[in-house]
C-alpha atoms as a printed R data frame, in Angstrom:
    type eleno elety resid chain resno       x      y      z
1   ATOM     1    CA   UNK     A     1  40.864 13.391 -8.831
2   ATOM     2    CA   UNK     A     2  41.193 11.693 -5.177
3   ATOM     3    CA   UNK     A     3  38.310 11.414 -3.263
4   ATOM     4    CA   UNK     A     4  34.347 11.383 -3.881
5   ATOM     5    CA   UNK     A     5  32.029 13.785 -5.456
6   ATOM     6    CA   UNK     A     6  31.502 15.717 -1.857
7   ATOM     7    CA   UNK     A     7  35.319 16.625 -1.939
8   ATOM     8    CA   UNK     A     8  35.652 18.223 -5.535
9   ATOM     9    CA   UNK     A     9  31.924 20.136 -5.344
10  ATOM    10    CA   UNK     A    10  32.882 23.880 -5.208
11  ATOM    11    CA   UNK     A    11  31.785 26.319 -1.838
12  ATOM    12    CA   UNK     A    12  28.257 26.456 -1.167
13  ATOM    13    CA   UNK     A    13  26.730 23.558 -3.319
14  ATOM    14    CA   UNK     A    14  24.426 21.151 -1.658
15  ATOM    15    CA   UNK     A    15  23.764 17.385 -2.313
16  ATOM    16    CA   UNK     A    16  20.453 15.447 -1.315
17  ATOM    17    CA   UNK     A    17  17.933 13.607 -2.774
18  ATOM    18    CA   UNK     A    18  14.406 14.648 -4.012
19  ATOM    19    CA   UNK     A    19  12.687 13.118 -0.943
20  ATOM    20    CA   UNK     A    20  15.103 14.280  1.610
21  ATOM    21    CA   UNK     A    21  14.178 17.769  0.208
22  ATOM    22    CA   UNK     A    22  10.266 17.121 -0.387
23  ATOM    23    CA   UNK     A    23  10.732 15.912  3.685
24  ATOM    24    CA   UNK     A    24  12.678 19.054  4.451
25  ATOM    25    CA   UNK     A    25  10.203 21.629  2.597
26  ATOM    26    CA   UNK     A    26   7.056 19.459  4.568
27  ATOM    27    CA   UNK     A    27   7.952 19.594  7.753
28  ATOM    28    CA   UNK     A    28   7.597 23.377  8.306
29  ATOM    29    CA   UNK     A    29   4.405 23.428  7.176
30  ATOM    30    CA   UNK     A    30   1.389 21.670  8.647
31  ATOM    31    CA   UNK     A    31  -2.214 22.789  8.168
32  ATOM    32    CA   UNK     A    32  -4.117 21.106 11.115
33  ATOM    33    CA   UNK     A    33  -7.451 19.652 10.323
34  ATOM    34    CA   UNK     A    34  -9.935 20.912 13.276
35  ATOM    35    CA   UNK     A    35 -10.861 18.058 15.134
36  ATOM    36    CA   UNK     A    36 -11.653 18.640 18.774
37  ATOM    37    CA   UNK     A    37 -13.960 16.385 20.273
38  ATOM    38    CA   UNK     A    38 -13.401 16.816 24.008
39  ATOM    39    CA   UNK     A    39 -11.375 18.299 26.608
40  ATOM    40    CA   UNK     A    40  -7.972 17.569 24.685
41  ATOM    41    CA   UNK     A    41  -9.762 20.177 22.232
42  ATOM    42    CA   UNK     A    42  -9.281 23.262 24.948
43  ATOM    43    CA   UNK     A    43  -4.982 22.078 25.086
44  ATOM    44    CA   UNK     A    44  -5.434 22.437 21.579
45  ATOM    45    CA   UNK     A    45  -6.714 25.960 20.999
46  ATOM    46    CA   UNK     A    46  -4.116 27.292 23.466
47  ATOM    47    CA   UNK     A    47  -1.550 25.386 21.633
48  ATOM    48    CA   UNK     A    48  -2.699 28.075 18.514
49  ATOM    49    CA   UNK     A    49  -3.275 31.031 21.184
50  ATOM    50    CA   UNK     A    50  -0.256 33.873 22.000
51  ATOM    51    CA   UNK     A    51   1.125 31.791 25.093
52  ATOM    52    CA   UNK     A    52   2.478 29.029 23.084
53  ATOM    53    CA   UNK     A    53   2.229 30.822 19.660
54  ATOM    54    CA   UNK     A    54   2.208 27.449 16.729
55  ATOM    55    CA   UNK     A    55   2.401 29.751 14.408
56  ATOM    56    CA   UNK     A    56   6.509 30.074 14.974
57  ATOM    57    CA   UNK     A    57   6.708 27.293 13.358
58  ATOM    58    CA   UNK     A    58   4.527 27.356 10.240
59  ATOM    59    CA   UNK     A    59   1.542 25.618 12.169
60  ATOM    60    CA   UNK     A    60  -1.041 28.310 13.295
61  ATOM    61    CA   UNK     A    61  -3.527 27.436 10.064
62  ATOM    62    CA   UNK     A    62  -5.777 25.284 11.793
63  ATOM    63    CA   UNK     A    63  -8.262 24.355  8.384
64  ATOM    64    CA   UNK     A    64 -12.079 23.252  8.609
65  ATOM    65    CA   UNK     A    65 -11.857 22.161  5.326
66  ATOM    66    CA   UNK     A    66  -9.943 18.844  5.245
67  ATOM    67    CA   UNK     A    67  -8.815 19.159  2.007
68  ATOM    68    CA   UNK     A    68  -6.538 21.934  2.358
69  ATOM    69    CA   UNK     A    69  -5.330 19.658  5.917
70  ATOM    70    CA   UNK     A    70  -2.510 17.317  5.647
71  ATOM    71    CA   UNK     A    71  -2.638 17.001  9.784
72  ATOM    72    CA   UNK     A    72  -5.255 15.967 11.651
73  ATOM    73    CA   UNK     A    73  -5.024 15.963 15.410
74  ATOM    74    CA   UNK     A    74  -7.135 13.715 16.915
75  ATOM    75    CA   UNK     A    75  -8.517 15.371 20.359
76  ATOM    76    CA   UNK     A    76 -10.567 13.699 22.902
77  ATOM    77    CA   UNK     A    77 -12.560 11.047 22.847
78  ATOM    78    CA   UNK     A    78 -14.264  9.143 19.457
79  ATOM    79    CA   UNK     A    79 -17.655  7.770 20.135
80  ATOM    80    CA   UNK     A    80 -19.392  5.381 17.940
81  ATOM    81    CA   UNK     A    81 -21.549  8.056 16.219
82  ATOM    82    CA   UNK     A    82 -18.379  9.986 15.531
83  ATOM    83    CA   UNK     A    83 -16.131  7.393 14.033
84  ATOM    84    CA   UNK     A    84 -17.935  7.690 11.027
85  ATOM    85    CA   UNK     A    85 -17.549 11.502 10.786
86  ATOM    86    CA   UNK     A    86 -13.550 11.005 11.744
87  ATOM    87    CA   UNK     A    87 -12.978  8.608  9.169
88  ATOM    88    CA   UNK     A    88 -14.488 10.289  6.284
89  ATOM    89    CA   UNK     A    89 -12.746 13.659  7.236
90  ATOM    90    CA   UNK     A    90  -9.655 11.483  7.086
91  ATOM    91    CA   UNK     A    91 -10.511 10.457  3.645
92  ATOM    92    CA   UNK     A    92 -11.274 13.744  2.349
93  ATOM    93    CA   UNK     A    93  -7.749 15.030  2.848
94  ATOM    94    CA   UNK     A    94  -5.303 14.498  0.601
95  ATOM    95    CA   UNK     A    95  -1.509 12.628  0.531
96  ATOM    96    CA   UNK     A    96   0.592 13.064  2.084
97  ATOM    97    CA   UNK     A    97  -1.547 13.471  5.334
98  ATOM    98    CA   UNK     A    98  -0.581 12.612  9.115
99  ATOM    99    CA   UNK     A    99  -2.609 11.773 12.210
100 ATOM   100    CA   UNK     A   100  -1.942 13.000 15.269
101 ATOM   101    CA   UNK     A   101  -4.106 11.148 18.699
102 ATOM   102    CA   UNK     A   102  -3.647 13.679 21.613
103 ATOM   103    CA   UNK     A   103  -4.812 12.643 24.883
104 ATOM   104    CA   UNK     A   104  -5.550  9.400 26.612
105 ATOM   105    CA   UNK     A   105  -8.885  9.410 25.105
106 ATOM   106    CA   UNK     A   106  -7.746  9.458 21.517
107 ATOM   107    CA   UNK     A   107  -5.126  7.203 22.229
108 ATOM   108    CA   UNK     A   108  -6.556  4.166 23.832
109 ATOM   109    CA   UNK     A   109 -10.325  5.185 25.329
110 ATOM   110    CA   UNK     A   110  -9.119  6.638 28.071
111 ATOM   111    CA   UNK     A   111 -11.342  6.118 31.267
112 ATOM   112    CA   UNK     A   112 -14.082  5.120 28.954
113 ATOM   113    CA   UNK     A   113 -13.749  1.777 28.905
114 ATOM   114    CA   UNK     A   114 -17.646  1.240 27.396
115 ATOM   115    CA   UNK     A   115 -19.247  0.481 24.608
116 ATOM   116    CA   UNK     A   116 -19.864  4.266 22.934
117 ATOM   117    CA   UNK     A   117 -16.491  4.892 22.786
118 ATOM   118    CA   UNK     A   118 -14.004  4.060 20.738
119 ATOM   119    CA   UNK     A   119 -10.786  2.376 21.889
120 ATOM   120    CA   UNK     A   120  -8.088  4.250 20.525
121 ATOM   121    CA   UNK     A   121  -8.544  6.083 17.183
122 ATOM   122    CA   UNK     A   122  -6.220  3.712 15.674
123 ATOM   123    CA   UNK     A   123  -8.876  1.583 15.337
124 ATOM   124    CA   UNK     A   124 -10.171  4.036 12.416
125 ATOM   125    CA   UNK     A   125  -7.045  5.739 11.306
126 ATOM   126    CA   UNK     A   126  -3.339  4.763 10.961
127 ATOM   127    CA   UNK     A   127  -1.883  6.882 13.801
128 ATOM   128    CA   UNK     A   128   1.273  8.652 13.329
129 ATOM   129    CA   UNK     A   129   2.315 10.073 16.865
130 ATOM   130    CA   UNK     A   130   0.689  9.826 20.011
131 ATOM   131    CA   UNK     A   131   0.419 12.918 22.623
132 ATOM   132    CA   UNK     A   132   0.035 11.491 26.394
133 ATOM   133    CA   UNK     A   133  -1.618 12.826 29.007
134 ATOM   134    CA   UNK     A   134  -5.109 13.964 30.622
135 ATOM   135    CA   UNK     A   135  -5.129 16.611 29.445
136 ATOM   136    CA   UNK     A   136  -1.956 16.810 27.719
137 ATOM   137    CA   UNK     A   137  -0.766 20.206 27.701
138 ATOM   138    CA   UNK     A   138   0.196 22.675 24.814
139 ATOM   139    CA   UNK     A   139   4.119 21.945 25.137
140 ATOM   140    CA   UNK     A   140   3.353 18.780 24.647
141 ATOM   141    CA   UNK     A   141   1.552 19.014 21.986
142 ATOM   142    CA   UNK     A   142   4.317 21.305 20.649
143 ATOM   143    CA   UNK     A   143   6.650 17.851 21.505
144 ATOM   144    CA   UNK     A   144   4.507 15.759 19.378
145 ATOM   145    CA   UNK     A   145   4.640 18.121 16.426
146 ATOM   146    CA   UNK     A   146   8.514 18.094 16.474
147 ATOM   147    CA   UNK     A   147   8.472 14.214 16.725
148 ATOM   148    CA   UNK     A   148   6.426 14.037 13.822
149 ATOM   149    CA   UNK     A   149   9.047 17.437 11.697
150 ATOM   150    CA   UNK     A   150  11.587 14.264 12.826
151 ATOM   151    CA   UNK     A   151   9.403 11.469 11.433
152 ATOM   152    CA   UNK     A   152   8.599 13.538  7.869
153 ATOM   153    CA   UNK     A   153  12.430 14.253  7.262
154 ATOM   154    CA   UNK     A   154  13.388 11.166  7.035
155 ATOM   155    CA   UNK     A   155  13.238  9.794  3.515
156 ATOM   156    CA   UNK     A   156  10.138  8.432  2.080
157 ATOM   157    CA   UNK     A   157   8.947  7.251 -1.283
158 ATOM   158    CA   UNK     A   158   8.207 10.361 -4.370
159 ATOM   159    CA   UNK     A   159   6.918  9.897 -7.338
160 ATOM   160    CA   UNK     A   160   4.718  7.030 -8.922
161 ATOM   161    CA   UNK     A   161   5.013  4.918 -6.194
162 ATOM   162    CA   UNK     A   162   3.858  7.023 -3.682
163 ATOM   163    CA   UNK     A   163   0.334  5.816 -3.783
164 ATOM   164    CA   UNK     A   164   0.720  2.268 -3.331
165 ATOM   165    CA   UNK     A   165   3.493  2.918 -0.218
166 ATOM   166    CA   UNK     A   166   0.569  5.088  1.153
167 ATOM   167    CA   UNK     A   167  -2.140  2.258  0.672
168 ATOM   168    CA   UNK     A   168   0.077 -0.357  2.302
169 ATOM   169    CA   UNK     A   169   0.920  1.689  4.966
170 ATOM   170    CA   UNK     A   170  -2.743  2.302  6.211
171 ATOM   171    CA   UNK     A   171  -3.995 -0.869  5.213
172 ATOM   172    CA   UNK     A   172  -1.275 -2.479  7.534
173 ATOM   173    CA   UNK     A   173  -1.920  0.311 10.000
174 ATOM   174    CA   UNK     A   174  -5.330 -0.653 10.149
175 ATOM   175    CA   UNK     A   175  -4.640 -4.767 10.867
176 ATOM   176    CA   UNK     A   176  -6.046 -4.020 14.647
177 ATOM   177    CA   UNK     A   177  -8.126 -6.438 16.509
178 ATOM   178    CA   UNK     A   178 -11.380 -5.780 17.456
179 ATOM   179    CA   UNK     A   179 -12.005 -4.516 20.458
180 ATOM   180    CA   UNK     A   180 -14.316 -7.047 21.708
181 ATOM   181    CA   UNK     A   181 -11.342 -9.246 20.807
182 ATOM   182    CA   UNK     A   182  -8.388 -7.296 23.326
183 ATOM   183    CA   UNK     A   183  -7.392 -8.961 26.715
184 ATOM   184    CA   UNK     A   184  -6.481 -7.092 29.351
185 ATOM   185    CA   UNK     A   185  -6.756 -5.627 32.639
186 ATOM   186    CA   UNK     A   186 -10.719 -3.968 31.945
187 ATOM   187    CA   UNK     A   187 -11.649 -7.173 29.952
């Protein structure tokens, strides 16, 4: 018996492990919370219309209800009134869940450097891939999504420990400075 396992398996039988296949199954299906919040929100219905078609890949389910979401897309910009609203939604939906900032807006406060808006809505939520651009357009937004099918295969905890890999990862995602705090060219 020379060789490894791989070598002496017969035709047509597959090896992996539970979370490269949990990864695999995941990544072909995201249900995207609706939250549009400004003109990002517009890129983001025509990413669902016929022109760019999401649902090809498993993704044309856009939910109101975030707990049957495991995606939310961040679009626009997040105002002090809203950041509440954002990070409760974010709460509501369950593991494993992803967070997508589209736009300049969502992504560091765009134009608006003020004090209504928020700086980035990784100041609220751990931020999984961010989407460029003023607005950025649908294809795009169809590049992010395949960044993040790229980021979800890749192996990740199952199981019992699960939970507290999910819990460090936000609370370390959420270690940001204030914003009163950044330096920098509008400061």
């Amino acid at each position: 018996m020379a060789g490894g396992i791989e070598e002496n398996l017969p035709e047509g039988v597959v090896l992996t492990t539970v979370e490269g296949l949990f990864g695999w199954m995941r990544q072909a299906s995201f249900w995207p919370a609706t939250f549009g919040l400004a003109c990002c929100a517009i890129e983001m219905m025509a990413f669902g219309a016929a022109k760019f078609d999401a649902g090809r890949w498993g993704q044309e389910v856009f939910r109101a209800s975030p707990r049957q979401a495991d995606l939310m897309i961040i679009s626009g910009r997040v105002s002090q009134k809203m950041a509440p609203v954002l990070r409760r939604v974010y709460d509501q939906m369950p593991n494993p869940k992803w967070v997508m900032a589209m736009g300049a807006c969502a992504s560091s406060g765009g134009i608006f450097n003020n004090y209504a808006i928020i700086q980035g809505g990784d100041h609220l939520v751990p931020v999984d891939i961010y989407v460029p651009g003023c607005p950025p357009r649908p294809d795009m937004l169809i590049d992010g999504m395949f960044k993040l099918k790229k980021k979800i295969v890749q192996k990740r905890p199952e199981g019992k420990h699960e939970l507290r890999v999910w819990e460090e990862k936000e609370a370390a995602a959420l270690e940001a400075p204030a914003t009163e705090d950044m330096k920098g060219l509008m400061r």
